[in-house]
N, C-alpha and C positions, 0 to 999 in steps of 0.2 A: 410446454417446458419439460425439458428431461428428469424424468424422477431420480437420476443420478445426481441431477444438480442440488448438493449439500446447500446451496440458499434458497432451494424452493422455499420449502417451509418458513422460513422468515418471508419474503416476499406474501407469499398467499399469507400470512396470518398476521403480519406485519403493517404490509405494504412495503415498508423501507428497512432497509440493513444499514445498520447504523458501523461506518468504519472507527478505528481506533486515530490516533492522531502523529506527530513527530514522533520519532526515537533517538534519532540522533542529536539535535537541538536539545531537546527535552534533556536527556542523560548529561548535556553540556551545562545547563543551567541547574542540575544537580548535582554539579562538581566533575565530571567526568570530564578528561583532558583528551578531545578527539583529532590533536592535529597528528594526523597519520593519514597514509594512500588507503587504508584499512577503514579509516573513516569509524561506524558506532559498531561495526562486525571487530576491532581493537580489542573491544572488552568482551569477544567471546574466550579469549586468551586471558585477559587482565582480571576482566570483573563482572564474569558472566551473572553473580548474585542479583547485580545492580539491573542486569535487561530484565530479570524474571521481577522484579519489586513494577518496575515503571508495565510490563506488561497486565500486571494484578492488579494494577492501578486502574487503567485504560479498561478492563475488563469489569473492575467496579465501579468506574465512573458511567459506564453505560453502552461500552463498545460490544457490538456481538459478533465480531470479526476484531484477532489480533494478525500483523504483518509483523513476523519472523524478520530478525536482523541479521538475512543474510543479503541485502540490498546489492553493496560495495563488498561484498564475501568470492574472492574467486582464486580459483588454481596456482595461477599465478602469481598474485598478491600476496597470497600465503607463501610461499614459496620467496619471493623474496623477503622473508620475515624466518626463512631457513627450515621451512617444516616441506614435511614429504606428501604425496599425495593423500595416504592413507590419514593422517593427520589431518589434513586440509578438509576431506571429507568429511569427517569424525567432528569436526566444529563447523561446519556446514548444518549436518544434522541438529547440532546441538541448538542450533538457533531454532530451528521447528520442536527440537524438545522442551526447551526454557516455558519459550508459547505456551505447550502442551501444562505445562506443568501448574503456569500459571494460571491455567484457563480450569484447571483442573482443583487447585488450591479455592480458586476463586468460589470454583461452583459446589464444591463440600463444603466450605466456610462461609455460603452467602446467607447463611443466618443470625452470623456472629457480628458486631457494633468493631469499629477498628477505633483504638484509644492510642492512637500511637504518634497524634497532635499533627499528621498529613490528611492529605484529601478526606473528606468524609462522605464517601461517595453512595449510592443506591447497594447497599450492599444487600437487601433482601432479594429471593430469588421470582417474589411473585411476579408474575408480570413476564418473567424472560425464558428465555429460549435458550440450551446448554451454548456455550458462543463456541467458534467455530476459530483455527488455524491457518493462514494462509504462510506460507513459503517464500518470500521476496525472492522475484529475478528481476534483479535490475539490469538496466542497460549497459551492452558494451561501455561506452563511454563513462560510467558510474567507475569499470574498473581504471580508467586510464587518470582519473584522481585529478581532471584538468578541468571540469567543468566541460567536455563535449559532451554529456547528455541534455545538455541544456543548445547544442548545437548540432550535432548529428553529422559532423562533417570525417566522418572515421575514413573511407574513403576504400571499406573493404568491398566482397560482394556479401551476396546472399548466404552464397552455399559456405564461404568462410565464418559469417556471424554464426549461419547456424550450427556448424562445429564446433565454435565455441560457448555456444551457448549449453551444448548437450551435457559434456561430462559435468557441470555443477548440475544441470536438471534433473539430474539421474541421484546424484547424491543425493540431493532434497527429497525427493520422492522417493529413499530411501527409511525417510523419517517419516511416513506417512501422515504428512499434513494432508487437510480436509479437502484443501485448492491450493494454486498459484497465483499470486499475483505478479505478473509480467505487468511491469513499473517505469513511468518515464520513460517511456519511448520516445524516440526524439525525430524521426525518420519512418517514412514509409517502409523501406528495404530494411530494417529492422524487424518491423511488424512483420513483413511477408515470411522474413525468413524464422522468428518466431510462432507463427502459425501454421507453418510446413511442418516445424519440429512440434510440436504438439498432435500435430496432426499423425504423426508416428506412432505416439504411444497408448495409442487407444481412447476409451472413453478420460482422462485424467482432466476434472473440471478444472479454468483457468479463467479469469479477468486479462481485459488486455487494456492497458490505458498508457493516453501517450501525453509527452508535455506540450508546452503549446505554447509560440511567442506573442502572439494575437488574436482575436475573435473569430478566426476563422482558418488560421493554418498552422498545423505543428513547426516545431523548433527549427527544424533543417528544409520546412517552407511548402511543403507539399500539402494541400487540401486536408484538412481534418478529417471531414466526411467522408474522402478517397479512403483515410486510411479506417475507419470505424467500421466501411465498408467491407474491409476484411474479416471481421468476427461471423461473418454470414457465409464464408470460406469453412469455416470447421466447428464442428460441432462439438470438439472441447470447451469453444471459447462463449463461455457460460455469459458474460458482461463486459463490456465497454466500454470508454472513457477517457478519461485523463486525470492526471494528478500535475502536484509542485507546476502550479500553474493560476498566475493572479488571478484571483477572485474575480475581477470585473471583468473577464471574458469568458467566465464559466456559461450561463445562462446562453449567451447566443450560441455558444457550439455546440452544447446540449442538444440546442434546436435542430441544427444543423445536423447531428447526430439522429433525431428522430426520423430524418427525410432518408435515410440509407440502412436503416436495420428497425428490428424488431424486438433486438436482445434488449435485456432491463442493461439500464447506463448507467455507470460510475463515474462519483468526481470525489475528489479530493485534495484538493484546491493549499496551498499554501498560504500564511498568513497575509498576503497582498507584500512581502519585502521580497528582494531581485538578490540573489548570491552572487554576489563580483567575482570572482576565480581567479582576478588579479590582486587585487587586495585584499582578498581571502576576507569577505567583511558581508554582512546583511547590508543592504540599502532601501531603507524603508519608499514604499509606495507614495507614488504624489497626492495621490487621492484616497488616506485608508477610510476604510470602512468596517463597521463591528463585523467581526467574521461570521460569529454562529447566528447573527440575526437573518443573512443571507442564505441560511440552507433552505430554508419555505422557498426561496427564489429560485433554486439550482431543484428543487423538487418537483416546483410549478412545470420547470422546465424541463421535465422528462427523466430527472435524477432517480436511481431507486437503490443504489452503494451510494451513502453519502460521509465522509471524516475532514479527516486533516491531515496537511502533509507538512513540510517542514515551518519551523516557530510556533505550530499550535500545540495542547495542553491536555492532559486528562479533564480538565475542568471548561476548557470549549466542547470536548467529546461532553460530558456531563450536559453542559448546557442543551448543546446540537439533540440529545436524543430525549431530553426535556418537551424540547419546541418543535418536536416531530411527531414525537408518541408519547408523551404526557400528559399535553394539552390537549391532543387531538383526538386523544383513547386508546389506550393500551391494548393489547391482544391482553385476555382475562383466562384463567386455567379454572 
């Protein structure tokens, strides 16, 4: 593994990196009013206070990676919300600095008790590892506010996605977060054209994880494995996976995943509920199942980034890194 790669050292002394969980949902159920094409990137305008509290949260509840809420954050977007680019950039950053800050609050205050009658999460520092920034790029389709990430049917090519994809990448790694997470992929010629562009900018570690409609093929239908087989293409692309994708297909693709790379695999699975795009509504799963009892399962099966992605909690992050590395023995300083 690359000594550049900022998750070595959790991995070797870990074994597993524990992700952070929802942002968007979460901040929803905290009163935050998300219906905007802006989506939870809204409140780096509104109510940036509110991403850095639910950040500190995630980060005390036990996450050693936070995802920056620039997901649904693009050029464009902003721009129809009347701000110029130099603007649009400047709260692009802001989302990898909240992160920073919180990750930062976190780790100088993790000796202090929070009496503030919220989560009462692991606040001591024994046991952990300074936690670590990731960047959210999410997918084309994340900006077009329609639900095609979850279908991938954009209908551009390669060398278009990857244009577009470059000037927010560039912003981001302006703010010098630790990595990227390239998020919900929905399409192979996404991937591709996302690992071309990485591939550009030198050593800049990245995850790549795509969503997935069933046990064995992403969103827009092309082999899982086809596309996981891409992270072995470029050697930014530090971990592999999938996210915002039921629970009960995580473990076979995992597997599936092990027969085509060698990178350590990320999942970060959503609560088992489906987003309507038409009724703009959660639709709960036919068959749910306790989320965080399931990570030993997604582990078993080759998992080594393990969180939550949308309707999960600080307090399933909490549990999840309990039932990882609590029970099964901490790394000790």
């Amino acid at each position: 593994m690359n000594a550049a790669n900022p998750l070595h050292r959790f991995l070797t002394e870990q074994g597993v990196v524990i992700l952070d969980g929802a942002l968007a949902t979460e901040l929803e159920k905290r009163g935050a009013d998300l219906r905007d094409e802006l989506w939870s990137a809204k409140l780096l305008i509104e109510d940036p206070a509110s991403i850095r509290r639910l950040h500190f949260d995630y980060f005390a509840a036990g996450a050693d990676v936070a995802i920056g809420v620039s997901y649904q954050a693009s050029f464009e977007g902003f721009a129809r919300r009347g701000l110029g680019r130099t603007e649009s950039a400047a709260l692009m950053q802001r989302s990898v600095q909240l992160a920073q800050e919180a990750r930062d609050l976190f780790w100088e205050h993790a000796m202090q008790t929070r009496n503030d009658g919220g989560l009462h999460p692991r606040t001591q520092r024994a046991g952990r590892l300074r936690p670590l920034v990731a960047a959210s790029i999410g997918s084309y389709g994340a900006f077009l506010a329609d639900g095609s990430e979850y279908r991938g049917d954009y209908g551009l090519s390669e060398l278009a996605l990857k244009e577009w994809h470059r000037p927010r990448l560039e912003a981001l790694l302006a703010a010098a977060p630790d990595l990227l997470a390239c998020e919900t992929i929905p399409c192979l010629r996404e991937g591709e054209a996302l690992v071309e562009l990485l591939g550009e900018y030198g050593q800049v570690p990245a995850w790549l994880s795509f969503s997935c409609r069933d046990a064995a093929r992403v969103c827009h239908g092309e082999p899982f494995a086809t596309c996981v087989a891409l992270a072995d293409t470029c050697s930014s692309v530090v971990a592999v996976g999938l996210n915002c994708t039921v629970p009960q297909y995580v473990a076979p693709l995992l597997r599936s995943a092990q027969t085509v790379t060698d990178k350590p695999l990320v999942c970060y699975p959503n609560s088992g509920e489906r987003w309507d795009s038409t009724a703009r509504c959660w639709v709960a799963d036919d068959e749910p199942r306790e989320f965080t009892a399931q990570a030993e399962i997604w582990r078993a099966a080759g998992a080594r980034l393990i969180g939550g992605c949308c309707r999960t909690s600080p307090l399933d992050i909490q549990e999840m890194r309990s039932l990882l590395l609590d029970h099964a023995g901490s790394r000790k300083d």
